[in-house]
C-alpha positions in Angstrom: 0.0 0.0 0.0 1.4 3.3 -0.9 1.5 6.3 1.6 -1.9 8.3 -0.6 -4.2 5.1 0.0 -3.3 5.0 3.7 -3.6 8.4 4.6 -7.4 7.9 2.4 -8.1 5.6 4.4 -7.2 7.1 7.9 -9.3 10.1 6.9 -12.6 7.9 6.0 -11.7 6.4 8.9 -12.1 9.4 11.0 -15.0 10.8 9.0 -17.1 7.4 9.6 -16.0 7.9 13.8 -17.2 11.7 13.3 -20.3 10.7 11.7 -21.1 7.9 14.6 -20.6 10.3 17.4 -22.8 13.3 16.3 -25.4 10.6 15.7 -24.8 9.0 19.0 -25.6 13.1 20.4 -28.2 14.2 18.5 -30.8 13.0 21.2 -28.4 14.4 23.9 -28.2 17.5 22.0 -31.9 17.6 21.2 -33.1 17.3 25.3 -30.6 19.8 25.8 -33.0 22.4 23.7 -35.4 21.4 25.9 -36.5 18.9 23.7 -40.2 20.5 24.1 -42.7 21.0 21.2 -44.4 24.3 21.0 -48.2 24.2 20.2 -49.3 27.6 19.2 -53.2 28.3 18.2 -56.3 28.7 19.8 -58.1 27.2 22.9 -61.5 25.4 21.6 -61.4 23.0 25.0 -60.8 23.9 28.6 -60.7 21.3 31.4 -58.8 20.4 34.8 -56.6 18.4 33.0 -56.0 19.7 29.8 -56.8 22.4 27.1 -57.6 21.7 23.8 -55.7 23.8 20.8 -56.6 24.3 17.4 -53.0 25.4 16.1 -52.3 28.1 13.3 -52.0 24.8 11.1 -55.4 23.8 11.4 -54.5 20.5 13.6 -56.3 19.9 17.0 -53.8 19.3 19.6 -54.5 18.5 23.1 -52.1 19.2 25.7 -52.2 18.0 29.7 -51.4 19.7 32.6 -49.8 18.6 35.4 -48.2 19.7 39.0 -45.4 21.6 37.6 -47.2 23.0 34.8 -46.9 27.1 34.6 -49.4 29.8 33.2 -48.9 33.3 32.6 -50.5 36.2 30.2 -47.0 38.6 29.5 -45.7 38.7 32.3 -47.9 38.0 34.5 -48.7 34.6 36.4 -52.1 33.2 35.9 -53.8 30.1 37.4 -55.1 27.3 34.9 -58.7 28.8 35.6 -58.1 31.9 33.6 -58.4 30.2 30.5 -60.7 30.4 28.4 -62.2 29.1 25.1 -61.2 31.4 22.4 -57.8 32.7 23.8 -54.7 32.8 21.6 -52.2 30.4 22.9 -48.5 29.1 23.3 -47.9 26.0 25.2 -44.3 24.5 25.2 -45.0 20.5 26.1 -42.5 17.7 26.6 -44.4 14.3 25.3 -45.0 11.6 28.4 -46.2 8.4 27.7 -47.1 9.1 24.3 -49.4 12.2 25.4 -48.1 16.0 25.8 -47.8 17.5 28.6 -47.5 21.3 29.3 -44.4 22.4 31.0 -45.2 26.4 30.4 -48.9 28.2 29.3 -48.7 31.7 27.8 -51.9 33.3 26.9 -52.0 35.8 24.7 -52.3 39.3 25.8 -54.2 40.9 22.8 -57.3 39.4 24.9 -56.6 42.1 27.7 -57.3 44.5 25.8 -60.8 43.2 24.2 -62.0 43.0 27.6 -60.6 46.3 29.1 -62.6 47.7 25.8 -65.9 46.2 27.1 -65.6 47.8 30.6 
C-alpha cells in the first residue's frame, strides 16, 4: 500500500468515527433544547386536566397539565382557571407516555385588551 491510499483511508476512517458520534448526540443535543414541542393556536377546550388547541395549522392538539405546569399572560402569572375558550395560545410540552404535557402556558395578551374595551 502506498502512503496516498493510507492516509485515504485514515481520513474515511475518522469521518465514519465523526459521523457515529454526532449521531450518537443528536438526542443528547436535542433534550438539551429542551426537547419540548411548541403548540401555538387557539383554545377550543378547557378542562382540569388539559386544554384543547386548534394550532395556526389547522391540527387539534390537546395538551395535559400537570403539577409543575406554569401559566402566565405577558408577564404575569395566571392560574389554569383563567383560561378560556377562544384565547390565543402558546404552550411548550414535553411528550409523556405518548401524550403532551405542558411544561409552560402563555396566553396571549391581545385578549386584555378586548375586555378592558368592554368595561
Amino acid at each position: 500500500m502506498n502512503t496516498h491510499s493510507i492516509n485515504t483511508t485514515k481520513l474515511k476512517i475518522q469521518v465514519a468515527i465523526l459521523a457515529i458520534v454526532s449521531l450518537a448526540l443528536l438526542p443528547i443535543i436535542a433534550r438539551a433544547h429542551g426537547g419540548e414541542e411548541h403548540v401555538t393556536g387557539t383554545v377550543t377546550k378547557i378542562s382540569d386536566a388539559s386544554v384543547t388547541v386548534k394550532t395556526t395549522a389547522g391540527k387539534t392538539v390537546e395538551v395535559g397539565f400537570d403539577a409543575k405546569t406554569t401559566y402566565a399572560r405577558g408577564k404575569e402569572p395566571l392560574q389554569k382557571t383563567d383560561i378560556k375558550v377562544g384565547d390565543r395560545i402558546v404552550i411548550h410540552a414535553v411528550e409523556v407516555n405518548e401524550k403532551l404535557v405542558a411544561h409552560t402556558v402563555a396566553i396571549g395578551t391581545a385578549v386584555v385588551a378586548k375586555q378592558a374595551a368592554k368595561h
